[in-house]
N, C-alpha and C positions, 0 to 999 in steps of 0.2 A: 466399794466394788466397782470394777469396771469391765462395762459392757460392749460390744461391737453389733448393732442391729443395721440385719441386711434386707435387701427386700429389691425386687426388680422394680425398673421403672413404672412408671404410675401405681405405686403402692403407696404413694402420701402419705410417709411415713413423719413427716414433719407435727402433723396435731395430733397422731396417735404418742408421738413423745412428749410432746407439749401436756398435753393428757397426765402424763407419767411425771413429769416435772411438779405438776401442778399436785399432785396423791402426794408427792416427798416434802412440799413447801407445806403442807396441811397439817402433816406429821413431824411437822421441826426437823427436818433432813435436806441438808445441803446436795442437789442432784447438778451437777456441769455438766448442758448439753452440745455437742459438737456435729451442727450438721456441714459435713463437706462438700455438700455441691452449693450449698449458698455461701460458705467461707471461700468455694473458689469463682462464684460471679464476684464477691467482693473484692478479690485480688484482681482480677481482671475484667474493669469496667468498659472496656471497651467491646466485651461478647455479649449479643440481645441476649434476651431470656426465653431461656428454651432451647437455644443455639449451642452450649458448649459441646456437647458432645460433638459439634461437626469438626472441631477443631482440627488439625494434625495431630496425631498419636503424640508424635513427641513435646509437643507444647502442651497438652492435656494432662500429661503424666509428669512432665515437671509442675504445674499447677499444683496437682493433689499431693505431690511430695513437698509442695513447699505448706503449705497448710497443715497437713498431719506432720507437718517438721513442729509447728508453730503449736500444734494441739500436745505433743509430747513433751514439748519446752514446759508447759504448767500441769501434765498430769500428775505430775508426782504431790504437788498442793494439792488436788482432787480427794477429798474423800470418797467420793461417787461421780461417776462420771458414764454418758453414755454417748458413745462415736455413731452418729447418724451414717450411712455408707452403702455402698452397694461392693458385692465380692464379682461381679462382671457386668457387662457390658457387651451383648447385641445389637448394634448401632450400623451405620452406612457403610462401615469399617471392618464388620465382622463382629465376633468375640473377642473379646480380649480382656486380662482381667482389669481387676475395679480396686487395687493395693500394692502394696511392694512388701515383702516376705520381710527385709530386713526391719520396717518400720512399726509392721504388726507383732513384730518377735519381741520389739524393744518399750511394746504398749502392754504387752502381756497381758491381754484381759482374762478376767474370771467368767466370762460368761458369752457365748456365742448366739443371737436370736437368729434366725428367718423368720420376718414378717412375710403371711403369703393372703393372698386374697381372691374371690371366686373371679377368674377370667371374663365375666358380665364388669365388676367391676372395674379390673385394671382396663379393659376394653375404654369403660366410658372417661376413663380421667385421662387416657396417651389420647383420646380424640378429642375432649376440651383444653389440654394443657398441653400438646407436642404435635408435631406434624412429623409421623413418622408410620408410613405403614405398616402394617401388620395385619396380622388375620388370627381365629382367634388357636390354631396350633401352633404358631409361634408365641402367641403368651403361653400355652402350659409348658412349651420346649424353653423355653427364658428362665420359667419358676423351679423348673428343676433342677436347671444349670446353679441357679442360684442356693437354693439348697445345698444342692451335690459340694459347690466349690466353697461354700462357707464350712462346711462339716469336712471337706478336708482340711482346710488353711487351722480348725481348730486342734485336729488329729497332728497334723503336721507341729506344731505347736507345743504339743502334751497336753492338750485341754481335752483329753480324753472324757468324754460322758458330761461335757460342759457346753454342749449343743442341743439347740433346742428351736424345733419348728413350733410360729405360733401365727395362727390366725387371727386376724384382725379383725373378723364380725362385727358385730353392730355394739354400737354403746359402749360403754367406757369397762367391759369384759377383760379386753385384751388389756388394756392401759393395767389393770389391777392386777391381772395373774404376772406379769414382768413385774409388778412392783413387788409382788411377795415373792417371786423367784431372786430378787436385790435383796430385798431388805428382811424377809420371812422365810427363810432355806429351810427350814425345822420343821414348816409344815410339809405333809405328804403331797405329792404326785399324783394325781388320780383321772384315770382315761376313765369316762362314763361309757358304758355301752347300754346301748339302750337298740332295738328295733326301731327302723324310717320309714320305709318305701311302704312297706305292707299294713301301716296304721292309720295311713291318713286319711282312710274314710270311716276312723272313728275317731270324733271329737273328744268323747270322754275320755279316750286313752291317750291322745295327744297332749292334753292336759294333764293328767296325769301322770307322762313322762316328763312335761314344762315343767313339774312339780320339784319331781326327780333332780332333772338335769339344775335347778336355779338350789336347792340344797346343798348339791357336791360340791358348783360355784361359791357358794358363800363360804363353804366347810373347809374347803381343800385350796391347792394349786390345781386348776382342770385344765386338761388338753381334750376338750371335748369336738368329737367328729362334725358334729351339724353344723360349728361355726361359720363350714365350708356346702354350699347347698349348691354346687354344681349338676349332682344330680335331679335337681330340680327344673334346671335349663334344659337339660336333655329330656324331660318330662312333658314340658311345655311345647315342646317343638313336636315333639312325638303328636300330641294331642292339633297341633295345628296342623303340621302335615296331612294326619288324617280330615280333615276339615279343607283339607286343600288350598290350605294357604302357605305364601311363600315366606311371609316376616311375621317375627313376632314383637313385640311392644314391649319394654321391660323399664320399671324405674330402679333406678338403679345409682349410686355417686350421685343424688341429689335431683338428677335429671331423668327425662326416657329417652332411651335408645331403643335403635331397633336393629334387631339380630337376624342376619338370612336364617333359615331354618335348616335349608340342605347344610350350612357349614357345622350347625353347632350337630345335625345329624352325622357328619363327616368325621367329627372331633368324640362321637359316642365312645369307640373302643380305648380312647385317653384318657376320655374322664375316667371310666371304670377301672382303668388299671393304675390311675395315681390314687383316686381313693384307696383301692388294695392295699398300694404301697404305704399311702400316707397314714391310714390307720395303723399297720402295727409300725410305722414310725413315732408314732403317739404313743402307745405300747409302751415301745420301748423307753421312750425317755421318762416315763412314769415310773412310781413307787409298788401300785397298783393298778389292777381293774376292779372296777364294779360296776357290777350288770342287772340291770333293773328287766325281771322278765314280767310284762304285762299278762291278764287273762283276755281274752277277744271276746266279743259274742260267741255262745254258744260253747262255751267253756275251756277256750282253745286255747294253750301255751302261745303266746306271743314272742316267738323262739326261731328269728329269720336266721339264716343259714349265714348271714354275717355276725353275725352276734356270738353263733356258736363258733367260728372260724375265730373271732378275738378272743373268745374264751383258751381256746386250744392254744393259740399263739402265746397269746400272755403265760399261761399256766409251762411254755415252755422254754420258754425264757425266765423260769423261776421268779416271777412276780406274785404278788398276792392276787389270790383269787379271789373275790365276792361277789356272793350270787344274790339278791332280792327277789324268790320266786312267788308270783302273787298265787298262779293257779290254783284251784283245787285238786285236780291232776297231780302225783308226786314226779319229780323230774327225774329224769334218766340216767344212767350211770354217767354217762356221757356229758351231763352239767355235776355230778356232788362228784364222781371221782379226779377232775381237774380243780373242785372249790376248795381254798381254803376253808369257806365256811359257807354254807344256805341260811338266809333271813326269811321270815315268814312277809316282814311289810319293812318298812323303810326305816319306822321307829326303832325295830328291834335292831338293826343295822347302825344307826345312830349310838345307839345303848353300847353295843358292842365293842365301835373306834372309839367313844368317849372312856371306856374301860383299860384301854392298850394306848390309852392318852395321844390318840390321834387327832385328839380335834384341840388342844391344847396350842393356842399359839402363843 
């Protein structure tokens, strides 16, 4: 199979592939990695590190044609292969993109990623690894560029329904769901829904859904929503603001940085509306949903008003529906008449895909 994974700058996409290399050498599978921004400091040793982008346009873009000339020369030997790359480029120059149409036409890949990552994050690696300002609305205006123009160049292409956003999170998650998205197509797609915001001041149900969400991971391909916890940042700043402070502290890529709080207050109505977006983009490139509805203290449906929004989304977009209702409370039309099916707990749920040999890889 061959893959094209994109990701804006400072998404350190280099050991999340490494990562993925190392799952295929484990398994007896030959994986050829091609990352192109180190195959073009190798061609042109006279550029410091960190520097190419400042180049002139036209010396930069014969650079990366001459290396993806060089990666296409041996792809036909590849049995698997994955082109490390970025699909743009916001740089001192503007946008511009990050490929040439004729040479991606003639790579033909099977498979389209966006790696994306929480804006705390790429924040701290463009300020240990590049000198390049930014603030953090122009990382979420970069990641979507980035998105947006990898899912046309796949569309453009005919790789209809062979794009796929995935987050990066922590541990070696991400490295694994690309690996069975390569080499385990046969297993299902599964967006986890689960309630965030309104549980976190109950432990046991947090764990609880830990339980949940580390299940679907082992069981499934997941595009799970938390991998991305932005709204967490917006959370903290909220809680410092009121406390009257101006920065917050965050570890974050290894190190702490610290985040003004008016900015990341600035950037609130973004984050809320790319999670919108970027969940039922999850959604959509899934097989399924399945939605783990917790009971709260005091007998309460743990049934936030995003959860039910993904349920309606998915269910309209003709996806499987699966509901996990723990409550003792019965659930409203409004979760059984969008479900393909209601579980009582997570076992009977299991019982169910292992029956319609869902969990068969």
């Amino acid at each position: 199979m061959k893959v094209v994974v994109t990701g804006q700058v400072g998404i350190d996409k280099k050991p999340f592939l490494e990562k993925l290399q190392g799952m295929a050498q484990a398994e007896g599978r030959q994986l050829d990695l091609f990352h192109i921004g180190q195959m073009m400091y190798a061609e042109a040793p006279d550029v410091a590190a960190g520097r190419i982008l400042d180049l002139p346009l036209a010396r930069l873009h014969g650079l990366r044609r001459s290396v993806i000339k060089d990666v296409l020369a041996v792809a036909k030997r590849c049995d698997n292969l994955v082109l490390n790359t970025h699909a743009t480029f916001r740089w001192r120059h503007g946008l511009f993109p990050a490929f040439d149409f004729d040479q991606m036409a003639e790579l033909n890949a099977d498979l389209y990623v966006t790696l994306i990552d929480n804006v705390d994050g790429i924040h701290a690696r463009l300020v240990r690894d590049h000198d390049l300002e930014h603030s953090l609305k122009d990382l979420m205006v970069w990641r979507e560029e980035e998105i947006l123009a990898t899912e046309l160049l796949s569309c453009a292409l005919g790789a209809v329904g062979k794009f796929v956003v995935l987050a990066r999170g922590s541990g070696d998650s991400a490295s694994r769901t690309l690996f069975r998205l390569m080499f385990c197509p046969q297993m299902k797609r599964v967006y986890p829904s689960y309630p965030m915001s309104h549980v976190m001041d109950c432990p046991e149900t947090v764990a609880e859904l830990a339980t949940f969400r580390s299940t679907i991971e082992e069981l499934f391909i997941a595009f799970d929503p938390g991998d991305l916890e932005e709204k967490q940042l917006h959370f903290r700043a909220l809680e410092a603001a009121e406390r009257g402070e101006k920065f917050i502290q965050v570890h974050v890529a290894d190190q702490q940085v610290s985040f003004d709080v008016d900015e990341i207050l600035g950037v609130a109505r973004d984050i809320h509306a790319q999670i919108y977006a970027r969940d039922f983009k999850l959604i959509d490139q899934s097989d399924m949903i399945i939605s783990y509805i917790p009971q709260l203290p005091g007998g309460v449906a743990g049934l936030s008003s995003g959860v039910e929004r993904e349920l309606q989304h998915a269910h309209e977009v003709t996806k499987e529906v699966y509901v996990i209702w723990r409550p003792q409370i019965k659930p409203s039309p409004f979760v059984t008449e969008t479900a393909s099916a209601v579980f009582a707990n997570l076992d009977q749920a299991l019982d169910f895909f292992a029956d319609k040999g869902y969990l068969s890889v």
